[in-house]
N, C-alpha and C positions, 0 to 999 in steps of 0.2 A: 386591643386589650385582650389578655389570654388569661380568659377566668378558666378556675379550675370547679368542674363540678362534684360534688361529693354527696353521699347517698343521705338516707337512714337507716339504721340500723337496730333500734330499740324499735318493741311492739307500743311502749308507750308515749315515742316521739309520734309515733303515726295514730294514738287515739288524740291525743294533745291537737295533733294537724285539724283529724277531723270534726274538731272543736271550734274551729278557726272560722274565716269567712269561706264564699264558695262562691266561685262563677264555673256557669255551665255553658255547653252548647251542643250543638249534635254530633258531635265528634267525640269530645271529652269533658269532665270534671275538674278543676283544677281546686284545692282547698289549700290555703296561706296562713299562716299566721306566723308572729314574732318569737323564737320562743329566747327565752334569757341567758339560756349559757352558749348559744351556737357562736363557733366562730365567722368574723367579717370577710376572714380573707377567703372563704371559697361559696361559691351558690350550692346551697343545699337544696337541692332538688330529685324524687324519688319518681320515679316511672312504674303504674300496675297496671296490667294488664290481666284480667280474669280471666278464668279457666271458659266459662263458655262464653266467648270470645274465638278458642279455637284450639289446636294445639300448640304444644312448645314451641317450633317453627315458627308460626305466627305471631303468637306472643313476645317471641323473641326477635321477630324482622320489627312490629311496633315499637320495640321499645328502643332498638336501634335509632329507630327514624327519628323519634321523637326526641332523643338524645343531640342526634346530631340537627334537628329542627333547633332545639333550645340553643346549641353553640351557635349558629349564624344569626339568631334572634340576639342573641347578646353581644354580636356585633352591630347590632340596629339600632337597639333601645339598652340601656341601661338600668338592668333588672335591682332591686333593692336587696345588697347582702345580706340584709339583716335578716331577712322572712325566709323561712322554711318553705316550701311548696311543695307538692303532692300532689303530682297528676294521674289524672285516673282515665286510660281506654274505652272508649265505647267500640261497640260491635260495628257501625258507620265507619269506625275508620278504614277498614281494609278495603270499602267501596271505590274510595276516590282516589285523585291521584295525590304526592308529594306534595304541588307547588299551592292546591288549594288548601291543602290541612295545615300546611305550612302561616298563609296567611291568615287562615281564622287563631290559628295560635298566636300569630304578631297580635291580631287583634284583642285577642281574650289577654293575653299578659300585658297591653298598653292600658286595660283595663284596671287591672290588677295593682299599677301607681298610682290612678287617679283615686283610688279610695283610701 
């Protein structure tokens, strides 16, 4: 299946997000919610990584990963198009490797259907 992912782009999609539900863990934040006019055909999912976090470089190697984390996750599992998501970087993540951040994310988003 070749979902397409697509960002946000309004400051008020992402107050709206942060309004939403929230599962955490040492790694990252992730915040969901439905919102009413999104379209089905693509997963809308945004990637933040904070300034002290690191520099751009870094910022920008997370959010790569975590991009391309979420594509082979949605070859896994079957994320819901309808919800918006919003993950958010912790400073833990540059510690470890790929393949463990990787599976706490499978974890934290098979989470994320059950509620």
């Amino acid at each position: 299946m070749n979902i397409k992912i697509s960002s946000l782009k309004k400051n008020e999609d992402f107050k709206s997000l942060l309004a939403g539900k929230k599962i955490s863990n040492k790694y990252l934040t992730i915040f969901y919610k439905k919102l009413s006019y999104k379209n089905n055909n693509s997963l809308n999912i945004s990637f933040v990584a904070q300034k002290k976090i690191g520099n751009a470089v870094k910022r920008n190697k997370i959010k790569r990963r975590l991009k391309n984390m979420v594509l082979d996750i949605c070859k896994i599992i079957k994320l819901n198009l309808n919800y918006s998501y919003l993950i958010i970087a912790k400073k833990k993540i540059l510690e470890d490797k790929f393949k463990v951040i990787k599976e706490e994310l499978l974890y934290v988003l098979k989470k994320t259907k059950k509620i």
